[in-house]
C-alpha positions in Angstrom: -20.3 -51.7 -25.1 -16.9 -50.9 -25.6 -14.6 -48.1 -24.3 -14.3 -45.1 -26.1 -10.6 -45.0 -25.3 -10.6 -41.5 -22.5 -7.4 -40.8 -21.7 -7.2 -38.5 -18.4 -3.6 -36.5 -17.7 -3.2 -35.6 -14.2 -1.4 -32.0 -13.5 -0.5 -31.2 -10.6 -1.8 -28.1 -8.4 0.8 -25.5 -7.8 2.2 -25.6 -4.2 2.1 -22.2 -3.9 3.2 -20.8 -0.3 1.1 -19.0 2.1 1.8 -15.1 2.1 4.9 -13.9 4.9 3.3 -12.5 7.6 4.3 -9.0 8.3 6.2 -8.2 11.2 3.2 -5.8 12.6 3.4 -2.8 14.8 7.5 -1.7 15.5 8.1 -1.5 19.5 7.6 2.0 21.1 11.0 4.1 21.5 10.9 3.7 25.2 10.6 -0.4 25.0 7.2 -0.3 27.2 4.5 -2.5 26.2 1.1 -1.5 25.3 -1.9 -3.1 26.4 -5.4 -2.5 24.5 -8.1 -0.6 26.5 -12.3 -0.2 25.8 -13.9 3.0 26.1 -17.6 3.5 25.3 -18.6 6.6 23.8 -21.1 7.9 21.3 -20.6 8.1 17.5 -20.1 11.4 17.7 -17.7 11.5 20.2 -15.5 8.6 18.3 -15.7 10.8 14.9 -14.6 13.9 17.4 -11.8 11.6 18.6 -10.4 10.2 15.2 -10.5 14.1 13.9 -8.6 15.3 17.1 -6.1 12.7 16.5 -7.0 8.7 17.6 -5.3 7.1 19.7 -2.0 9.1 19.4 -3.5 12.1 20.9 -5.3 10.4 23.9 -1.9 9.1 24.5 0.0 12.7 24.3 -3.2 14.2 26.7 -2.5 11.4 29.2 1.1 12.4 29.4 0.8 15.7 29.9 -2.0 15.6 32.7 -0.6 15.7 36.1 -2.6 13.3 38.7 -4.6 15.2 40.8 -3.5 15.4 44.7 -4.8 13.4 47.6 
């Protein structure tokens, strides 16, 4: 049997570089870091929450409230 005479060119892959990674959330104003907390509640509760405001608004309520004396 003889060779049928394939020829095979080799391309090369394109080195194509990874996505830059975005620099993510901007510091707060006031420099303080922010630490993640869990709170278990309902569905209903979280879709209350995300209408009332997320995150941003349990944040402002905190900061108003005043601690409650000994």
């Amino acid at each position: 049997m003889q060779s049928a005479g394939l020829m095979f060119t080799l391309i090369p892959m394109a080195t194509k570089q990874p996505p830059q990674r975005k620099p993510g959330r901007p510091p707060r104003e006031d420099g303080e870091k922010t630490v993640p907390v869990a709170v278990r509640m309902t569905e209903g509760q979280r879709d209350k929450l995300q209408i009332l405001g997320g995150a941003p608004w349990v944040r402002e309520r905190i900061e108003k409230a005043k601690l409650p004396k000994e």
